[in-house]
ZADO-1210 file (C-alpha; in nm, 4 decimals, padded with zeros to 6 digits):
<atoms>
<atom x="02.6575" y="-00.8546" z="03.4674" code="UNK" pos="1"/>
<atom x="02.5641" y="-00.5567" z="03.7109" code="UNK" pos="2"/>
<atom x="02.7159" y="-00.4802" z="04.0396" code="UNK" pos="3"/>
<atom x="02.6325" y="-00.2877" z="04.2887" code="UNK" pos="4"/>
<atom x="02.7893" y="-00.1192" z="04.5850" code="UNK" pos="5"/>
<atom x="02.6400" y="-00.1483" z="04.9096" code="UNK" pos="6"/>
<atom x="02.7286" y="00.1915" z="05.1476" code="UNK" pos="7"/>
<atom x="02.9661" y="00.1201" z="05.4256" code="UNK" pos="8"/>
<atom x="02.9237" y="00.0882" z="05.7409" code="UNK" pos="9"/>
<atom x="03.2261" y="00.2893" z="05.8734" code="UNK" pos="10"/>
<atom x="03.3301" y="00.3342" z="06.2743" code="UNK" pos="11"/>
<atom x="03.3886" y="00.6790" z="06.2399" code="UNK" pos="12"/>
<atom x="03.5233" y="00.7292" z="06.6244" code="UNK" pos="13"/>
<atom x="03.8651" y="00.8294" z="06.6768" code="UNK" pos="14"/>
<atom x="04.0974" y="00.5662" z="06.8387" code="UNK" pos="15"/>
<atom x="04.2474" y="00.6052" z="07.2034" code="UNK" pos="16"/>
<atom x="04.5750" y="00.7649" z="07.1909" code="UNK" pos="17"/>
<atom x="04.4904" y="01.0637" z="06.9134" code="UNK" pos="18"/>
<atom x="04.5846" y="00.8582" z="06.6222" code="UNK" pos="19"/>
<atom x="04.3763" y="00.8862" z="06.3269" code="UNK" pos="20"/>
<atom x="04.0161" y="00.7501" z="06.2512" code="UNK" pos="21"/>
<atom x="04.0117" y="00.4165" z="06.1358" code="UNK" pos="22"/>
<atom x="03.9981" y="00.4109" z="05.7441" code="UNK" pos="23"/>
<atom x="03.6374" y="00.3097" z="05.6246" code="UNK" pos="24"/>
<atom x="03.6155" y="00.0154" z="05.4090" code="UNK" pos="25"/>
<atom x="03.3932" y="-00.0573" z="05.1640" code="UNK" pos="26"/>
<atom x="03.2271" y="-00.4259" z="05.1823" code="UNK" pos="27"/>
<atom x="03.0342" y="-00.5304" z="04.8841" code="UNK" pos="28"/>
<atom x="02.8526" y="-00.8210" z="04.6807" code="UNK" pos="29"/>
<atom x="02.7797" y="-00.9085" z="04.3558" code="UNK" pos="30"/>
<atom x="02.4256" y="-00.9663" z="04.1604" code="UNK" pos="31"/>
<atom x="02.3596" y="-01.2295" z="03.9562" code="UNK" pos="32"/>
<atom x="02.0536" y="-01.2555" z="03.7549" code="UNK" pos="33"/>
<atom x="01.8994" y="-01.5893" z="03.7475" code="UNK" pos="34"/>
<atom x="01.7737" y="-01.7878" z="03.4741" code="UNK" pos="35"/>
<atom x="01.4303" y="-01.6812" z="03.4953" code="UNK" pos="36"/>
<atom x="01.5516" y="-01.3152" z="03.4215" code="UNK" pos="37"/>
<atom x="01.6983" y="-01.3587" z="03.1539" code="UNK" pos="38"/>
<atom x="01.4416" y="-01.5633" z="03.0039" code="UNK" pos="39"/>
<atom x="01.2453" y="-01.2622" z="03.0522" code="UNK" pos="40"/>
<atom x="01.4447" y="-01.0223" z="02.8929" code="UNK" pos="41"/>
<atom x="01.5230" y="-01.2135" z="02.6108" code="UNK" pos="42"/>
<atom x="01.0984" y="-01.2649" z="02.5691" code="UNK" pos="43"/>
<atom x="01.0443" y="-00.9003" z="02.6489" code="UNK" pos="44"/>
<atom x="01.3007" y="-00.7824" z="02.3217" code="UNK" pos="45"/>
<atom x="01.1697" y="-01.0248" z="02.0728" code="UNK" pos="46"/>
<atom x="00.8271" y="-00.8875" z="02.1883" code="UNK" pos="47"/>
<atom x="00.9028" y="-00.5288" z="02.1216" code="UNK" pos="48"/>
<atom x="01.0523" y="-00.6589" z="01.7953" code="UNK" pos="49"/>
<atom x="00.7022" y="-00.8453" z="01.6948" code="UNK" pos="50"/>
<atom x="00.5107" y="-00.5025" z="01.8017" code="UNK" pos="51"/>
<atom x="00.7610" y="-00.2946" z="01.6208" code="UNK" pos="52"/>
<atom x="00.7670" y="-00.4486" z="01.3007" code="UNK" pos="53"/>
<atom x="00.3875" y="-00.5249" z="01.3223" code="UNK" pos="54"/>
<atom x="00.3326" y="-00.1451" z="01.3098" code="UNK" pos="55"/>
<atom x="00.5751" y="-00.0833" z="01.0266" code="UNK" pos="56"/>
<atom x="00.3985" y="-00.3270" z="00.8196" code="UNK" pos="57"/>
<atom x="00.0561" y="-00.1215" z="00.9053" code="UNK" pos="58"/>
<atom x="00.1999" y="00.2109" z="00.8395" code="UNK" pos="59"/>
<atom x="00.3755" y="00.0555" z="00.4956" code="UNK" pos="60"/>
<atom x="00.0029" y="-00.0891" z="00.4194" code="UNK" pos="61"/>
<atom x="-00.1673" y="00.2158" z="00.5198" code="UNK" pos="62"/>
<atom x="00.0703" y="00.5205" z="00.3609" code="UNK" pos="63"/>
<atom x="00.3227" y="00.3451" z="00.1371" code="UNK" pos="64"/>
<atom x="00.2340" y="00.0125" z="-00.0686" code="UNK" pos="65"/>
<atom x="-00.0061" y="-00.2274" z="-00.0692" code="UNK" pos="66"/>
<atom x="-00.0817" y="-00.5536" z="-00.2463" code="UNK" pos="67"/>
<atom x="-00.4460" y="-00.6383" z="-00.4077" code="UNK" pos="68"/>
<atom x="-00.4985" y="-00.9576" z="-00.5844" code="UNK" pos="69"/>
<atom x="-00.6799" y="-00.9670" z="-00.9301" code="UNK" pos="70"/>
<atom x="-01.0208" y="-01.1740" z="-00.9457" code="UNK" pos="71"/>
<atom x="-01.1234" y="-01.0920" z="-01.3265" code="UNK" pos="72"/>
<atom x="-00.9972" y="-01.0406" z="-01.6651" code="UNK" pos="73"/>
<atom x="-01.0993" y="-00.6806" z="-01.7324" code="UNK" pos="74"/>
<atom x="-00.7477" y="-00.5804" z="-01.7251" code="UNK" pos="75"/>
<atom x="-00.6101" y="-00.8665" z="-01.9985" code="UNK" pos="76"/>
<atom x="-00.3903" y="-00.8817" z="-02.1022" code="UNK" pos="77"/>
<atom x="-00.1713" y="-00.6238" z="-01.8385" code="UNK" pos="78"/>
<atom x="-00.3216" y="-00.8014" z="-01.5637" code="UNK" pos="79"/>
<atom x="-00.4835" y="-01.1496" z="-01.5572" code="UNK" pos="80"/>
<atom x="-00.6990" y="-01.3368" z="-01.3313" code="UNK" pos="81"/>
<atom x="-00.4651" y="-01.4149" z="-01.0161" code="UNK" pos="82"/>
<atom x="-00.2390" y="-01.1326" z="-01.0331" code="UNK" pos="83"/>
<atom x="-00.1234" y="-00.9756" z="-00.7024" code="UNK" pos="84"/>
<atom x="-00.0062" y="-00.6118" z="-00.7833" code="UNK" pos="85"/>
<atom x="00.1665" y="-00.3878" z="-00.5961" code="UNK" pos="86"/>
<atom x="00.0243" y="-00.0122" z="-00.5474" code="UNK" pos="87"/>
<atom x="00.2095" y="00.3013" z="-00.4416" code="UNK" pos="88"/>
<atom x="00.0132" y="00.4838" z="-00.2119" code="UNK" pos="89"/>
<atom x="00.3164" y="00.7542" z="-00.0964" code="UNK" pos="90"/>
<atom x="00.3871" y="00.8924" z="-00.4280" code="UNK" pos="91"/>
<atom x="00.0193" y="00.9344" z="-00.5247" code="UNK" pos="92"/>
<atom x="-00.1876" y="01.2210" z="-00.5696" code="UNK" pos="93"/>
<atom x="-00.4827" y="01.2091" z="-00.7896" code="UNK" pos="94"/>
<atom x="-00.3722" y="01.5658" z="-00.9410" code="UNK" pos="95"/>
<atom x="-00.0276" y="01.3748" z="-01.0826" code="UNK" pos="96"/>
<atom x="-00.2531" y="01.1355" z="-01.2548" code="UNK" pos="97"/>
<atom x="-00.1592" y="01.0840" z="-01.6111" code="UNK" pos="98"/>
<atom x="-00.3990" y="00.9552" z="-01.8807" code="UNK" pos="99"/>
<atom x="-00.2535" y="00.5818" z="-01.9133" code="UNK" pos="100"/>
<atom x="-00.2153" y="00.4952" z="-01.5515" code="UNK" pos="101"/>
<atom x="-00.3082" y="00.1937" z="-01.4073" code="UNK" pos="102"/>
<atom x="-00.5123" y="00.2651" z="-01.0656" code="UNK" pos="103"/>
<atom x="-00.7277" y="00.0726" z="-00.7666" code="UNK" pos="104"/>
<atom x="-01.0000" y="00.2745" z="-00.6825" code="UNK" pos="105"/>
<atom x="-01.3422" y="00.2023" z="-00.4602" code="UNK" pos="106"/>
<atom x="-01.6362" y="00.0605" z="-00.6077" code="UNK" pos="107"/>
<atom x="-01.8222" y="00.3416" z="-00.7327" code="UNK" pos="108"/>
<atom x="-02.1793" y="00.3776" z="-00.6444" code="UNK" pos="109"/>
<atom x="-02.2812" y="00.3037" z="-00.9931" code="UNK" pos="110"/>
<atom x="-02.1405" y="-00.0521" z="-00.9876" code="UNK" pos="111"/>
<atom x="-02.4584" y="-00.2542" z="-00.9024" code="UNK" pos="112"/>
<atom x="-02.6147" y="-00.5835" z="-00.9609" code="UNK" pos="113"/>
<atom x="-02.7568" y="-00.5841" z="-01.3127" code="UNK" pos="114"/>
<atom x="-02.4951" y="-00.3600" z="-01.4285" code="UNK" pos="115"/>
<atom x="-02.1948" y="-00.5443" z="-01.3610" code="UNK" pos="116"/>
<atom x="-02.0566" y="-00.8797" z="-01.3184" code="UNK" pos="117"/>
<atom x="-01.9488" y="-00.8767" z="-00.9537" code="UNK" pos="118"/>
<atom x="-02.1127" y="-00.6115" z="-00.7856" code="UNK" pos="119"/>
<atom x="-01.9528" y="-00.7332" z="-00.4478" code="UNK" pos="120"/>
<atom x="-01.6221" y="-00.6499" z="-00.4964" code="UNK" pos="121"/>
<atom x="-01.4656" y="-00.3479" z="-00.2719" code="UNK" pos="122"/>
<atom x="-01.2371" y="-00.2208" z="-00.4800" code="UNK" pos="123"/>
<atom x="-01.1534" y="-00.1850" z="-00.8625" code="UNK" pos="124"/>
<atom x="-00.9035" y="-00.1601" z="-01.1344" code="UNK" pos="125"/>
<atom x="-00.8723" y="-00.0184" z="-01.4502" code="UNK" pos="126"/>
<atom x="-00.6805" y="00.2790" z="-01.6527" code="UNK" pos="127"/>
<atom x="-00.7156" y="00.6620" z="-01.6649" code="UNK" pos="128"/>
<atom x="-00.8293" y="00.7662" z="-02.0291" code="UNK" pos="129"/>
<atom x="-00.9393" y="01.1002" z="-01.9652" code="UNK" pos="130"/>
<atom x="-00.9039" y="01.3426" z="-01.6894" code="UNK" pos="131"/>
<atom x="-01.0420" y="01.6719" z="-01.5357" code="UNK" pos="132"/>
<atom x="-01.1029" y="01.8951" z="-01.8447" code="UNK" pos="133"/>
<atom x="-01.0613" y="01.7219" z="-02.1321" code="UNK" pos="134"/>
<atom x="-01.3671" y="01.5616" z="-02.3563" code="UNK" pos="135"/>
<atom x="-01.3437" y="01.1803" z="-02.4400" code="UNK" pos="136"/>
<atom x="-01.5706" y="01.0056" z="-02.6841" code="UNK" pos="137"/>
<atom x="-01.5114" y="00.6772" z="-02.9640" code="UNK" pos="138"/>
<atom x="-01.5521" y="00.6070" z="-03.3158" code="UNK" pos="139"/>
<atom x="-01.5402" y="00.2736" z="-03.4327" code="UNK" pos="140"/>
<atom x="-01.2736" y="00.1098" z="-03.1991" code="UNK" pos="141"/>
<atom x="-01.0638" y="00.3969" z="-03.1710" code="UNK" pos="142"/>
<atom x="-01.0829" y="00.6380" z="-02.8406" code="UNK" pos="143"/>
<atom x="-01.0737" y="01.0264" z="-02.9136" code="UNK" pos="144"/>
<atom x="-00.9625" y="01.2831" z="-02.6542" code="UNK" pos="145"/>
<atom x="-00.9626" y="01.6540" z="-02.7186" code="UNK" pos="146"/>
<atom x="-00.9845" y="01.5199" z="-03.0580" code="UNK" pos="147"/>
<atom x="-00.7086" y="01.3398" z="-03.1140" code="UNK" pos="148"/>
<atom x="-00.7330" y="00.9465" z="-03.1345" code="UNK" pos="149"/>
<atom x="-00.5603" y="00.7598" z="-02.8507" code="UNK" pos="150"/>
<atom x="-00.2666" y="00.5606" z="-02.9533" code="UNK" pos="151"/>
<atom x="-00.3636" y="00.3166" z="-02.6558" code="UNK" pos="152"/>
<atom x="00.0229" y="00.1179" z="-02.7791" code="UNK" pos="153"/>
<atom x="-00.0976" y="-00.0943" z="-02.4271" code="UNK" pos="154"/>
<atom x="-00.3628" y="-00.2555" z="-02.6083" code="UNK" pos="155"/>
<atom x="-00.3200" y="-00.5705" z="-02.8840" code="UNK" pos="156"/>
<atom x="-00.3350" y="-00.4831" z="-03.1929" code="UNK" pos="157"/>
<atom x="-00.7531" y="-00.4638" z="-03.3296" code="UNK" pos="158"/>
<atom x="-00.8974" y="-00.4771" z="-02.9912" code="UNK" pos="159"/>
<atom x="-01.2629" y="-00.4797" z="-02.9875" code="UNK" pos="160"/>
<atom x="-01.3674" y="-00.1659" z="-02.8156" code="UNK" pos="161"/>
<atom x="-01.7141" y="-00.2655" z="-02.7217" code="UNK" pos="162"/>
<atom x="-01.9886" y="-00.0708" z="-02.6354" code="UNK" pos="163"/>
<atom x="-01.9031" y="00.3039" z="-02.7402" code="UNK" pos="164"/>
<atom x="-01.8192" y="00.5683" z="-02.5674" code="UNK" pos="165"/>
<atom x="-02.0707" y="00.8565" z="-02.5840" code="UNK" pos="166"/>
<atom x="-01.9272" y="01.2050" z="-02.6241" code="UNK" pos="167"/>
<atom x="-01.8635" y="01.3880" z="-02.3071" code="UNK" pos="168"/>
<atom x="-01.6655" y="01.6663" z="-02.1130" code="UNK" pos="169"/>
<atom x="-01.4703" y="01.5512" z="-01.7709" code="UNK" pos="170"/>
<atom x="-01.6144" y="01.6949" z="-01.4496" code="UNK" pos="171"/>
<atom x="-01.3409" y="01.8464" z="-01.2241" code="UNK" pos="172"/>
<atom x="-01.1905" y="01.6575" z="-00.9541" code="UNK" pos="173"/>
<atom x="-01.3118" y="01.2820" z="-01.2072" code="UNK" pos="174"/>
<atom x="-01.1535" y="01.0607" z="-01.4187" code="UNK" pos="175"/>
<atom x="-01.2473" y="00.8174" z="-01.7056" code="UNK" pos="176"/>
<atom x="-01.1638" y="00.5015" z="-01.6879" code="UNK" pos="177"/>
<atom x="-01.1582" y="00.1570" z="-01.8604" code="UNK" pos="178"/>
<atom x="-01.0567" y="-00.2036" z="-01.8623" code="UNK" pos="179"/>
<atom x="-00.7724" y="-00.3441" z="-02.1317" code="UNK" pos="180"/>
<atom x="-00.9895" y="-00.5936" z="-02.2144" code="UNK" pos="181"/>
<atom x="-01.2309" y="-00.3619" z="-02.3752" code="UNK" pos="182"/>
<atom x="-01.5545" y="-00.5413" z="-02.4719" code="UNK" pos="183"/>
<atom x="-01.5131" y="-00.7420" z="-02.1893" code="UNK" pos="184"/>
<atom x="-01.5079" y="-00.4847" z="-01.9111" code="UNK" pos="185"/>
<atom x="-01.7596" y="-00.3044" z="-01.7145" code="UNK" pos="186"/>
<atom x="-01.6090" y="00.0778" z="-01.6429" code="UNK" pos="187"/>
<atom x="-01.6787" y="00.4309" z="-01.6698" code="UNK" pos="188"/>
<atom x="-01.9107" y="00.3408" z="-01.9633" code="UNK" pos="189"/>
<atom x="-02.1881" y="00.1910" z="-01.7441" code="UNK" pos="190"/>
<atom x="-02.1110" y="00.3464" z="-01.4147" code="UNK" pos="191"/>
<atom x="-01.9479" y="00.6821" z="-01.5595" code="UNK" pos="192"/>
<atom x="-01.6716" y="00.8745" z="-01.4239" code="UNK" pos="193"/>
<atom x="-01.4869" y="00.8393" z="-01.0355" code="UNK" pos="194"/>
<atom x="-01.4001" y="01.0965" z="-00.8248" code="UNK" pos="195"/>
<atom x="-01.0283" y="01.1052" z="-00.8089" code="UNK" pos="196"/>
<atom x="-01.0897" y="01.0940" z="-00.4047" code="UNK" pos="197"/>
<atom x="-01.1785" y="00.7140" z="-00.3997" code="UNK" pos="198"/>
<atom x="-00.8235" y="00.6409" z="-00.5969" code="UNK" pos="199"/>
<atom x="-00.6766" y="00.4591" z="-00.3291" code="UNK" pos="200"/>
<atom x="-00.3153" y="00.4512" z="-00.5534" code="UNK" pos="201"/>
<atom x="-00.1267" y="00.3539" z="-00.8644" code="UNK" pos="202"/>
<atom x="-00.0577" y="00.0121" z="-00.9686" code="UNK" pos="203"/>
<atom x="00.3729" y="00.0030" z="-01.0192" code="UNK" pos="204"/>
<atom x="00.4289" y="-00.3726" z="-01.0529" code="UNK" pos="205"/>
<atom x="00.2955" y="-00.7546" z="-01.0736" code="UNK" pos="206"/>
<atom x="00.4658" y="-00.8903" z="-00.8108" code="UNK" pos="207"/>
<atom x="00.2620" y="-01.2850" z="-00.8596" code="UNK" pos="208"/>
<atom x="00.1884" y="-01.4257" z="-01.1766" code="UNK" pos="209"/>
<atom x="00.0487" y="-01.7768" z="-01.2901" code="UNK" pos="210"/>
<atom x="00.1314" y="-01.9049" z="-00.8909" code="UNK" pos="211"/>
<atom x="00.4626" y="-01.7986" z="-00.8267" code="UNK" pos="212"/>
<atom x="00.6662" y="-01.4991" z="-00.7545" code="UNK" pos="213"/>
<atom x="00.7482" y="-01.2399" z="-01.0616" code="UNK" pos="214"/>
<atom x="00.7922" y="-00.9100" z="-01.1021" code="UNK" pos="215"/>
<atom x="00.6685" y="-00.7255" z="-01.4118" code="UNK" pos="216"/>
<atom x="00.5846" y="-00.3191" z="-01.4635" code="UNK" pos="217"/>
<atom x="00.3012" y="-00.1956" z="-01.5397" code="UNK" pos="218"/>
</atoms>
């Protein structure tokens, strides 16, 4: 409760007789706020809470992590149709990407009807298998880069590679990528490599699985 002090009005005369002016005194009166204020107060902080935490959750969306939900079975078996996954956008540069990690990316340009399943969708996901540098192609089911054949310990065992990958060298600043489920997934062999630009982040976790909450790394 507030109070405030209203300025005297002091007599400040001298009395008859010499003796000393009259002491002032102060009068004063209290403020009350009414209902009505507080009602607005109380709106007015829950308000700037709702704001506040509105624009954390952008900021977290926009610079930190971000959820994407999993239409297809490309991925299978990491990820599976109905996924949600969470990706780590503030840790992420495309120069610490490691062959192996699980990324969303934009659609690339090459990803068009009569090439792909769902040419609609606005953003992918898949794995880094080769990066800046290196050379990538397959023999049989196995995937070769630099050379050396891929232990790929993420895939089942005898997985069907698919159509083949032809023999190539990595442009800078691009990436190679693929889908778990090999001969079922449409990546960089039909649409060829991304720039590591459009890597919007790195998947870290399945946070919804089979329609409930779990939490499983990737």
């Amino acid at each position: 409760m507030s109070r405030s002090t209203l300025d005297p009005d002091a007599d400040a005369s001298p009395r008859s007789g010499g003796d000393a002016p009259a002491a002032s005194r102060s009068s004063g009166r209290v403020l009350r706020r009414g209902p009505g204020g507080r009602a607005r107060r109380v709106a007015f902080e829950w308000g700037t809470i709702v704001v506040a935490a509105a624009v954390l959750a952008v900021l977290l969306r926009t610079f930190v992590l971000q959820a994407f939900y999993v239409p297809s079975g490309s991925m299978e078996p990491t990820l599976q149709v109905g996924d949600r996954i969470l990706v780590d956008k503030l840790a992420f540069s495309s120069s610490s990407l490691r062959d192996g990690d699980v990324v969303v990316f934009a659609r690339p340009p090459g990803d068009v009807a009569g090439v792909c399943e769902d040419p609609t969708a606005k953003d992918l996901v898949k794995r880094v298998v080769a990066s800046p540098g290196q050379t990538i192609y397959s023999r049989g089911n196995t995937i070769y880069v630099d050379g050396r054949p891929q232990p790929e310990r993420y895939l089942p065992p005898h997985t069907v590679l698919g159509k083949p990958v032809r023999r190539q060298r990595i442009p800078p600043g691009r990436y190679y990528v693929m889908g778990d489920n090999r001969s079922q997934s449409c990546d960089s062999r039909y649409w060829g490599t991304i720039p590591g630009s459009t890597i919007v982040g790195r998947v870290v976790a399945v946070v919804w699985r089979h329609g409930r909450p779990a939490l499983h790394g990737v």
